[in-house]
N, C-alpha and C positions, 0 to 999 in steps of 0.2 A: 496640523499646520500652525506653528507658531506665529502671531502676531504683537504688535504691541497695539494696547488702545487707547487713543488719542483723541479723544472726542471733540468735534466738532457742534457747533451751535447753529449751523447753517445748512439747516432740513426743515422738510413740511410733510405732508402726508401725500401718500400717490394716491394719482388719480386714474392711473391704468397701472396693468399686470405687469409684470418685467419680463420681457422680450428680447432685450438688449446687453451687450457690453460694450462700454465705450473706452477706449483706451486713451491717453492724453498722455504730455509730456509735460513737466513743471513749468518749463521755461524760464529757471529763476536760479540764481546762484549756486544753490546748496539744499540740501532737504531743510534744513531749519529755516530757512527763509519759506520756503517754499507752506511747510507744515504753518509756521505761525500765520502767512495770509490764509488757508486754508480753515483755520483755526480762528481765525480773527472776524468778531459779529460785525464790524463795519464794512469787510470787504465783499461781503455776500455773495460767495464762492465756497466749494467745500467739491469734496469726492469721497466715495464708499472706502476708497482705499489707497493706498499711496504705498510704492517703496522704491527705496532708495537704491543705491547702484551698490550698494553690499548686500541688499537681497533682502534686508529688513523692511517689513508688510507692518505699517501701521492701519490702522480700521478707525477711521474716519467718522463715520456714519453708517448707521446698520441698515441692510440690504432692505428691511420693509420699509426704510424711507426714502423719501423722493431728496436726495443731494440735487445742488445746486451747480454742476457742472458745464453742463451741456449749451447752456443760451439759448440765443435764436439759433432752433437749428430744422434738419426734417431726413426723415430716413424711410421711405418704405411708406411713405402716407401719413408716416407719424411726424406733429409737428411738437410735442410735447415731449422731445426724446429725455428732458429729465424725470417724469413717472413711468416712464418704459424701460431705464435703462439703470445697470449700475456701473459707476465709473471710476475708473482705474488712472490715476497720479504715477508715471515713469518720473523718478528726479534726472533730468536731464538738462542744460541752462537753455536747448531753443536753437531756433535759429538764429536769434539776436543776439545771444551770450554766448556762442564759440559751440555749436550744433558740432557731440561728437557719436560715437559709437555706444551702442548700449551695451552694460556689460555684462558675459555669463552668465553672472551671481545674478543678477537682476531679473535676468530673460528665465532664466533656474528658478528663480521663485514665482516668476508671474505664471506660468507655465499652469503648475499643480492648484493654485489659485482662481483659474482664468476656467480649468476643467474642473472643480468644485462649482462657482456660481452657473455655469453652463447646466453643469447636471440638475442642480437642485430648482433652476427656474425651467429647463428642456428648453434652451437656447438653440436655435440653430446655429450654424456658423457659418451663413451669409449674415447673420448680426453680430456678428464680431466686429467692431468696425473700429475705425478710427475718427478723431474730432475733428478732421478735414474732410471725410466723407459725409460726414453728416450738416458742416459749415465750409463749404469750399472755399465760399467769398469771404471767410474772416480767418480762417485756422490751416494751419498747417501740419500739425502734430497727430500722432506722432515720428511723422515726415519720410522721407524716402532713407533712411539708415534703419527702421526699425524690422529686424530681423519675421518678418509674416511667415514667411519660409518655415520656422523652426514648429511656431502655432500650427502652420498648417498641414505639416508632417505627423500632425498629432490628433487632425480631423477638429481643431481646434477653434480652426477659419480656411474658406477657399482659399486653395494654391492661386497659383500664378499658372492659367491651362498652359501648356506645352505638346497636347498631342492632337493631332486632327486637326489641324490649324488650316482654317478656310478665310477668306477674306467674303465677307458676301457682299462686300461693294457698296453698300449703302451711301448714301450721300450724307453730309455732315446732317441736315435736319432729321434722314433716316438715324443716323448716330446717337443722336438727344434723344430720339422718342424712344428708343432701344436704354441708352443710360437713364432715362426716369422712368424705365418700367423694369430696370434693375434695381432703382432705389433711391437716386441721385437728384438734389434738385439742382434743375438746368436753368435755370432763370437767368445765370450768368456761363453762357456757353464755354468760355474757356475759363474760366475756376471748376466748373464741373468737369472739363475734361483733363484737367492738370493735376484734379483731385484723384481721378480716376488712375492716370497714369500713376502720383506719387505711391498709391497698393498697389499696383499692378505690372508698373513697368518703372521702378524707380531709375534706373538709368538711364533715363532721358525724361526729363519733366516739361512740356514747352506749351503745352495747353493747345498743343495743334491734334485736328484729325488726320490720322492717318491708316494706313494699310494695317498697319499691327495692331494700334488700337483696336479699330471693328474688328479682326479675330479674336482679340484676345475678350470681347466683351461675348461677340456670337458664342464662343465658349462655356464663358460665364452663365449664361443664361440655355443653355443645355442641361439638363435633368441632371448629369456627376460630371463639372468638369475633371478634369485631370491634369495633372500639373505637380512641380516642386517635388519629384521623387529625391 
């Protein structure tokens, strides 16, 4: 796998194993903008890897370091998700900068990337996540346009379930204790369920409980969901 490397000055040393992928969007004009705050010791930010929407994988910071990605965030009991995780830069400008499609070339190279660091830390892929699963209340990225579908036809990250679809009626507080025993923190009920919906049902984002949510999570939390053929 061809990359270019680009070094970053904005790493420390982990303090747990890597367990994690975190996927992110730039949110910033252009990969140059993007790579120089990434790059830049005053902004105290960085990620493992970054590429660009022609498919070019810069390496950032190498995989035994803890990059400075993630913030306040928490996944799975882990509050620490930057020595757990290694994190992946999509250049895309955001929702604030004109939020578009990501392109083939892009998804093409994250793809053989995404199943490299998978293998070599034995990542499950319910840790595949994104930085709005893990920050509901601050993040959005890499948002309801990012292709999971393709990752997940490749055993890469949970589908989206689609079959055996039960409702078991839960009441919204039965919903939170079911979404943070998936992974999620609920502290802010509706960013965690907004969060949940933008992987899981990005066609309608509204941070409401509903009928299809609870199936779609009871699913989730079934031993193989099934979904996204």
């Amino acid at each position: 796998m061809e990359m270019i490397d680009t070094p970053s000055p904005n790493f420390g040393e982990r303090g747990l194993p890597v367990t994690m992928i975190v996927l992110h969007y730039t949110g910033m004009a252009d990969a140059a903008s993007a790579i120089a705050r990434l790059t830049d010791p005053a902004s105290q930010v960085s990620a493992h890897y970054l590429i660009d929407e022609d498919g070019t994988i810069h390496r950032l910071v190498a995989e035994d370091k803890r990059a400075w990605h993630a913030g306040r965030s928490h996944w799975r009991g882990i509050t620490d998700v930057n020595s757990a995780s290694i994190g992946i830069e999509l250049v895309n400008p955001g929702h604030e900068w004109g939020y578009r499609e990501f392109p083939a070339a892009q998804i093409d190279a994250l793809i053989p990337l995404v199943h490299a660091i998978k293998d070599r830390h034995a990542i499950t892929r319910g840790n595949v996540v994104g930085h709005s699963d893990i920050a509901p209340v601050r993040k959005q990225d890499p948002g309801e346009l990012f292709p999971w579908n393709r990752l997940s036809r490749l055993r890469l990250a949970l589908p989206r379930p689609t079959r055996n679809l039960m409702d078991p009626g839960w009441s919204d507080a039965g919903f939170l204790l079911a979404l943070e025993r998936f992974g999620y923190d609920v502290s802010d009920a509706t960013a965690a369920t907004a969060a949940f919906q933008r992987r899981f049902r990005p066609e309608m984002v509204d941070g409401v409980i509903d009928g299809e949510c609870r199936m779609l999570l009871l699913a989730l939390l079934l031993p193989k969901p099934q979904g996204d053929d």
